[in-house]
N, C-alpha and C positions, 0 to 999 in steps of 0.2 A: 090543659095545655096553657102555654104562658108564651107570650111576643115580649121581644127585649124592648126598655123602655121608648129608645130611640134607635131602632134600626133601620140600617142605611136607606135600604129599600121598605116602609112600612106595608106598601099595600100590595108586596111581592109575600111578605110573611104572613097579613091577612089572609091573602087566597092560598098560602101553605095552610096553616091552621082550616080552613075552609073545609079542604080538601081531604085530609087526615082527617076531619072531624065527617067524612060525607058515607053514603053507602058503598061508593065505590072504593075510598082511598084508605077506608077505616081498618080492613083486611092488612092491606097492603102495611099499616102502621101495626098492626097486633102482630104483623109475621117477624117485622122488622125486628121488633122489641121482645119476639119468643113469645108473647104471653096471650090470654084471653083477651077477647074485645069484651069490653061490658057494653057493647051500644047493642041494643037486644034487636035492631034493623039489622045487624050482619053478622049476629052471634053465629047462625047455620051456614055463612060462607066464610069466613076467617080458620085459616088451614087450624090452627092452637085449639079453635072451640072442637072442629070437628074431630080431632084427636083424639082430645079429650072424651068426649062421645063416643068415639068408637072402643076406646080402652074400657067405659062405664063409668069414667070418671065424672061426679057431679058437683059443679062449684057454684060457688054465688058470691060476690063480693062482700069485704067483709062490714058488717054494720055500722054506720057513724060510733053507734055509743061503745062501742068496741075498740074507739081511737079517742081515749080521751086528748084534751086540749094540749098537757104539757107533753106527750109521745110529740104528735105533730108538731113542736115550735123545737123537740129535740130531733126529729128527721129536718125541718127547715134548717137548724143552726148546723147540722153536720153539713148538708148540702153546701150551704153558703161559704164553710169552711174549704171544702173541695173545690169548690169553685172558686175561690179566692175574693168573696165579695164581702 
């Protein structure tokens, strides 16, 4: 997760991030976004993990050395393009 450099509000986006990041809010952000939580405190409560589980589906995120360095700075440079930054 990433907070905008200087946002209006910063310590309304701190306790967003907080939040998202906590046991209770972390579901609630994996449902939002369709996908798996990796935080392994609510892997067994986020509706995506338990899905998955219930089909036999088994995942695991994929390994650092599996993303080398220039993937990542060409997912950054597309992003920042999309985003206009």
């Amino acid at each position: 997760m990433a907070i905008a450099k200087d946002p209006p509000h910063p310590n309304a986006a701190k306790l967003l991030v907080d939040f998202l990041t906590s046991e209770e809010g972390a579901p609630i952000y994996s449902e939002m976004l369709g996908s798996v939580s990796l935080n392994p405190r609510v892997a067994n409560v986020a509706r995506c993990n338990r899905d998955m589980a219930k089909a036999g589906i088994k995942w695991s995120p994929l390994p650092t050395e599996f993303q080398p360095d220039e993937w990542v700075k060409i997912a950054e440079d597309t992003w920042r393009k999309i985003l206009g930054r």
